[in-house]
C-alpha positions as CSV (number, residue, x, y, z in Angstrom):
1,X,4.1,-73.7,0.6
2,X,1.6,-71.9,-1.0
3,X,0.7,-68.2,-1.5
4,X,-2.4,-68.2,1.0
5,X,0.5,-68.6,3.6
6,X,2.7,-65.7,2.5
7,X,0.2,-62.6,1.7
8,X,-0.4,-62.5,5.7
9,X,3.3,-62.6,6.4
10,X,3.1,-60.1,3.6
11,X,0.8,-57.3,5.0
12,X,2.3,-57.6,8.3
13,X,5.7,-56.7,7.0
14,X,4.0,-54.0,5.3
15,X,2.2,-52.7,8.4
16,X,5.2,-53.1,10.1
17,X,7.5,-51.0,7.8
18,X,4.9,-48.4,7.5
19,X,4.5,-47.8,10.9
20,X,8.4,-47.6,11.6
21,X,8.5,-45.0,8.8
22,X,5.5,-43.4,10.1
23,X,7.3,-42.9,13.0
24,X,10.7,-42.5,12.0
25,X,9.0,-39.8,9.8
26,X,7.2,-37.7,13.3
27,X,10.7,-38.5,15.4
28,X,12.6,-36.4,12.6
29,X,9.6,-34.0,12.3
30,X,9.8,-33.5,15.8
31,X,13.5,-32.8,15.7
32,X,14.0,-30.6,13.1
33,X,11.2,-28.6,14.1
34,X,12.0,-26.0,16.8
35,X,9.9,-26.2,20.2
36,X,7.2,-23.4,20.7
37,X,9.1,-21.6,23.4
38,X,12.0,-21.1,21.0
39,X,9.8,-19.8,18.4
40,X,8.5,-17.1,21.0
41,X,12.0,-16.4,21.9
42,X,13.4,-15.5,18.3
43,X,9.8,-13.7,17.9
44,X,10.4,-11.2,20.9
45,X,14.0,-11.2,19.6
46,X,13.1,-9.7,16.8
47,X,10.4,-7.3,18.4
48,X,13.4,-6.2,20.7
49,X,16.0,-5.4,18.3
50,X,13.2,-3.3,15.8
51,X,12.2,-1.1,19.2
52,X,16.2,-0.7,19.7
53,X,16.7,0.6,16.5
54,X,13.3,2.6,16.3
55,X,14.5,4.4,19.6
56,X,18.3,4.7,18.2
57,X,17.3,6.3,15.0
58,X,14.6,8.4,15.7
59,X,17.2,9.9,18.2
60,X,19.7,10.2,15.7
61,X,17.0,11.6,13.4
62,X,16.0,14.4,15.6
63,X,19.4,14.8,17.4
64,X,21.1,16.0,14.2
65,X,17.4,17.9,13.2
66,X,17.6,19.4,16.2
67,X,21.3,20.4,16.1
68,X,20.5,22.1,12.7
69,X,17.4,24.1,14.0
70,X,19.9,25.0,17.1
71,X,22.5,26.3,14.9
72,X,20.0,28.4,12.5
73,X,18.5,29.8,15.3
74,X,21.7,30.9,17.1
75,X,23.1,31.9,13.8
76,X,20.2,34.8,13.3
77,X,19.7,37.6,16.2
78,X,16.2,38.2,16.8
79,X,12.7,36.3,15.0
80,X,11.6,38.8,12.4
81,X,9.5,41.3,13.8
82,X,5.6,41.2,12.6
83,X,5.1,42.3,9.1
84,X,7.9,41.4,8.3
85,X,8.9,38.4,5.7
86,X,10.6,35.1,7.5
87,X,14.3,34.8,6.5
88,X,14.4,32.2,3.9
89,X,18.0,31.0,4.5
90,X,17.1,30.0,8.2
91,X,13.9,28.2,6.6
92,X,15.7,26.4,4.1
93,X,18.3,25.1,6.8
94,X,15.7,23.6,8.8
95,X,14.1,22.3,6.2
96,X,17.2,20.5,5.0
97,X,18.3,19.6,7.8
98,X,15.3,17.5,8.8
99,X,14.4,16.4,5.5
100,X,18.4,14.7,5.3
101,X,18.4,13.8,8.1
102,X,15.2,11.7,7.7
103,X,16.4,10.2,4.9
104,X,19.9,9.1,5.6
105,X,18.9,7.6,8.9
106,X,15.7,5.6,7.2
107,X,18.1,4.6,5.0
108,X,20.5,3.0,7.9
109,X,17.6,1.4,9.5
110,X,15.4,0.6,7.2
111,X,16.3,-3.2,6.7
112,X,16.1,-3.4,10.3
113,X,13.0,-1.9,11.6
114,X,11.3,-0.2,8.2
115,X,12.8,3.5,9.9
116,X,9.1,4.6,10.7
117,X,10.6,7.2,13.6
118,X,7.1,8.1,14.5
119,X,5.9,8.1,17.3
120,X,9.1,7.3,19.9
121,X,8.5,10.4,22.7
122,X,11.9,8.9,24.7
123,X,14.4,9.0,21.9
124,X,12.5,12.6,21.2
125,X,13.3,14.2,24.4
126,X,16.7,12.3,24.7
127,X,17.7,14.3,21.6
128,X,16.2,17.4,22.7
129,X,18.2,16.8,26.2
130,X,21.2,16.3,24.1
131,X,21.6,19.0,22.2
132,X,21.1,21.6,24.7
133,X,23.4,20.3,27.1
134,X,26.4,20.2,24.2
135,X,25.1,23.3,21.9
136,X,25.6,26.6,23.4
137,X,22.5,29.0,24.4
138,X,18.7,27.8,25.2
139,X,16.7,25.9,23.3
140,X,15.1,27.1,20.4
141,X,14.2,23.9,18.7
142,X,10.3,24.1,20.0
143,X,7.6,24.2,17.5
144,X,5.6,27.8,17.6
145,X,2.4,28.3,16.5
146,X,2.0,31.9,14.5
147,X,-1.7,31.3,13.1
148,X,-5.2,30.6,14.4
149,X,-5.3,26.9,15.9
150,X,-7.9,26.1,13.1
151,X,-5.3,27.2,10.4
152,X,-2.3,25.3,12.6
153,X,-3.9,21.8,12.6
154,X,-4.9,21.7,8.5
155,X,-1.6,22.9,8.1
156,X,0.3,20.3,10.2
157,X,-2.3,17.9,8.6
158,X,-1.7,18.2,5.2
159,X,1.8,18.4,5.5
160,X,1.8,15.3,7.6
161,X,-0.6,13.6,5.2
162,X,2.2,14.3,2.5
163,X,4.8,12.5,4.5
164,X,2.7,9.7,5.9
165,X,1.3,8.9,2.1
166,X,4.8,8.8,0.4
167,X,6.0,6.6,3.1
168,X,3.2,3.9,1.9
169,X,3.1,4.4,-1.6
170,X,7.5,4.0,-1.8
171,X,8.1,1.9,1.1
172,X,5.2,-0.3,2.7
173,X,4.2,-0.9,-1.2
174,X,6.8,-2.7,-3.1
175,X,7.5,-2.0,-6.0
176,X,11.0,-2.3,-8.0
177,X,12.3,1.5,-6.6
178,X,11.4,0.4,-2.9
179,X,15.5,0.5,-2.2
180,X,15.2,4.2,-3.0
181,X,12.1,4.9,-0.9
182,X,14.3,7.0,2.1
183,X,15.1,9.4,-0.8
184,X,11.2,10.3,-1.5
185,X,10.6,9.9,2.0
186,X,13.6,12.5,3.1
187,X,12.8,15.2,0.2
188,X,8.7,14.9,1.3
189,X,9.8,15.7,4.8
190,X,12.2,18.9,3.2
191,X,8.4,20.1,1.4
192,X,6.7,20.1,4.4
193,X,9.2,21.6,6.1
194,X,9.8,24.7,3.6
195,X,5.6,24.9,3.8
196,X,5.0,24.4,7.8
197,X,7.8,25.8,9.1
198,X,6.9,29.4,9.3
199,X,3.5,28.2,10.3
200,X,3.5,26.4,12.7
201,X,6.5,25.5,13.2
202,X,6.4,21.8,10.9
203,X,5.9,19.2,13.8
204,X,4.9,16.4,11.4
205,X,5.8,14.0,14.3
206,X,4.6,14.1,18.2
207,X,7.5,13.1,19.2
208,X,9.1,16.1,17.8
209,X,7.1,18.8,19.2
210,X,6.9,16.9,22.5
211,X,10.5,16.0,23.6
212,X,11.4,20.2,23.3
213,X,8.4,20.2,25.7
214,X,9.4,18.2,28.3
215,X,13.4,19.5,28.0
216,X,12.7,22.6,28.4
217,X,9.7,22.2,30.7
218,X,6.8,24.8,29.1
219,X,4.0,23.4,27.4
220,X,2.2,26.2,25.5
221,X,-2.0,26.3,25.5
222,X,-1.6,24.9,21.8
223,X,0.4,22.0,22.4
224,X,-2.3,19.9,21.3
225,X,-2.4,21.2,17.8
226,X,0.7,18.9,16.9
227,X,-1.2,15.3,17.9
228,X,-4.7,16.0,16.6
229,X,-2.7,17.9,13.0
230,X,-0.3,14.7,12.6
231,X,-3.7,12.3,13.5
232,X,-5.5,13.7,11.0
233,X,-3.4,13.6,8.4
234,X,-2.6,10.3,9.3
235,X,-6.1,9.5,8.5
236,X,-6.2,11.4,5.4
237,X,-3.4,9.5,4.3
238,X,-4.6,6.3,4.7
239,X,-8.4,6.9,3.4
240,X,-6.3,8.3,0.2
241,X,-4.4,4.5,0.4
242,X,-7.6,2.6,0.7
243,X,-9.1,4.1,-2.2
244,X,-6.4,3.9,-4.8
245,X,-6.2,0.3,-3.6
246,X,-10.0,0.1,-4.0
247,X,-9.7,1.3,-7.9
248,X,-6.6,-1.3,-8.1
249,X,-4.5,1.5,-9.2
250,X,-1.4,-1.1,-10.1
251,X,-2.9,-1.9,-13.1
252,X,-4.3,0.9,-14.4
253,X,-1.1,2.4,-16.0
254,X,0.5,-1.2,-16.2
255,X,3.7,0.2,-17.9
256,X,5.4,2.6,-15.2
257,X,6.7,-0.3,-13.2
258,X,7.6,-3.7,-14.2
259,X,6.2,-5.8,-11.8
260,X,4.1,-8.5,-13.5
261,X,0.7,-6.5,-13.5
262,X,0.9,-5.9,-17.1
263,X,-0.1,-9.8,-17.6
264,X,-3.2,-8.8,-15.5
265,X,-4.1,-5.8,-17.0
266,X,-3.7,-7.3,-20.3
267,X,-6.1,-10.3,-19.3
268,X,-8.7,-7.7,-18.1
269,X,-8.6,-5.8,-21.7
270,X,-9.5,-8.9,-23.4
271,X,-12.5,-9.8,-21.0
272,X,-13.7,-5.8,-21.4
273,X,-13.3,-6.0,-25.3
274,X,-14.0,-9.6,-26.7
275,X,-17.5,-10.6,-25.6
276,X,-17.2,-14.0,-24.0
277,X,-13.8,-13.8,-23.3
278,X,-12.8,-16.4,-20.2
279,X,-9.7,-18.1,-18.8
């Protein structure tokens, strides 16, 4: 027998066996990979348990916020009169009880949903609804403007450019001190607070000014100062982002945080300072 009989018995075991692989190889392909309407099902999983624990700890947020502002309030007999300076121990007890409160419950959900707590108006008013049923007296945990409109919505943007700004730089930015972003995040809320408060009351958060609205049913002329304020400084936030990202800030002080931009920084020294310098 010679060879010219066995190469064509040859290639067609070879086509054979490569075709059975090749299709052994797309049956296990197509069994270890999950169908599409699984994938969508794990995907709005996911979406569903982030909005449940959005709505439960932006409740919890303002719930024990509110219960602070509550007790502050009923703790003091009558606002100071006009003229007259703001009681600093009521102000720093709001302010510390929003600011801690922020950051403890970011901290519980913030493997779960990133803790944003901005904007969820149901968990707002639930909290709101909450507290005044179990807390004696009314209500007092409405934000109340006591300067010009212009004046209220630069203050409530600044302060909420402060907040929305250290949320990116600590938390959407990684970095290796990301696990101790609710911290910043928490005291940044506390300086706003101790600044805004006798203002305009420190909304920082529509959802905070509105659910007092809706539980106690009065929405003052001036409501809208608390959504274009926290809009704005939303904005200034960001545009602040986009430029330090623009100058590449990571590597222009490439020794506060070891996270492999010194190697880049490094490499960009030598291109500025030996001519002809390349990879």
């Amino acid at each position: 027998m010679s060879f010219n009989n066995l190469l064509p018995l040859h290639r067609r075991d070879t086509c054979q066996t490569s075709e059975s692989s090749q299709k052994l190889r797309t049956s296990s392909q197509s069994n270890s990979s999950p169908p599409p309407s699984s994938i969508h099902t794990v995907i709005w999983l996911n979406e569903a348990i982030a909005a449940a624990a959005e709505f439960v700890g932006t409740f919890m947020f303002l719930f024990f916020a509110f219960g602070g502002t509550q007790i502050s309030h009923t703790a003091t007999t009558d606002a100071p009169a006009a003229g007259q300076p703001p009681d600093t121990n009521v102000l720093l007890y709001i302010a510390l009880s929003f600011g801690f409160s922020l950051m403890v419950n970011v901290w519980i959900f913030f493997r779960v949903s990133g803790g944003l707590f901005n904007p969820a108006m149901l968990a707002g008013m639930s909290a709101a609804a909450v507290i005044e049923a179990i807390l004696p007296g009314p209500l007092m945990v409405s934000t109340n403007l006591s300067v010009s409109i212009a004046r209220g919505i630069f203050i409530e943007m600044f302060c909420t450019s402060l907040l929305v700004l250290t949320i990116i730089m600590l938390a959407a930015e990684k970095h290796k001190a990301t696990y101790l972003a609710p911290i910043g995040i928490g005291l940044a809320l506390f300086v706003a607070h101790l600044v805004g408060i006798c203002y305009t009351g420190a909304g920082l958060n529509p959802a905070r000014s509105f659910g007092p609205c809706v539980a106690t049913k009065s929405f003052p002329g001036y409501h809208y100062v608390y959504w274009v304020g926290p809009f704005m400084g939303t904005l200034l936030a960001v545009g602040m982002y986009k430029i330090v990202k623009l100058v590449e800030y990571e590597i222009i002080n490439p020794g506060q945080d070891s996270d492999g931009h010194q190697v880049r920084a490094a490499f960009q020294t030598f291109q500025a300072l030996i001519p002809g310098f390349s990879r």
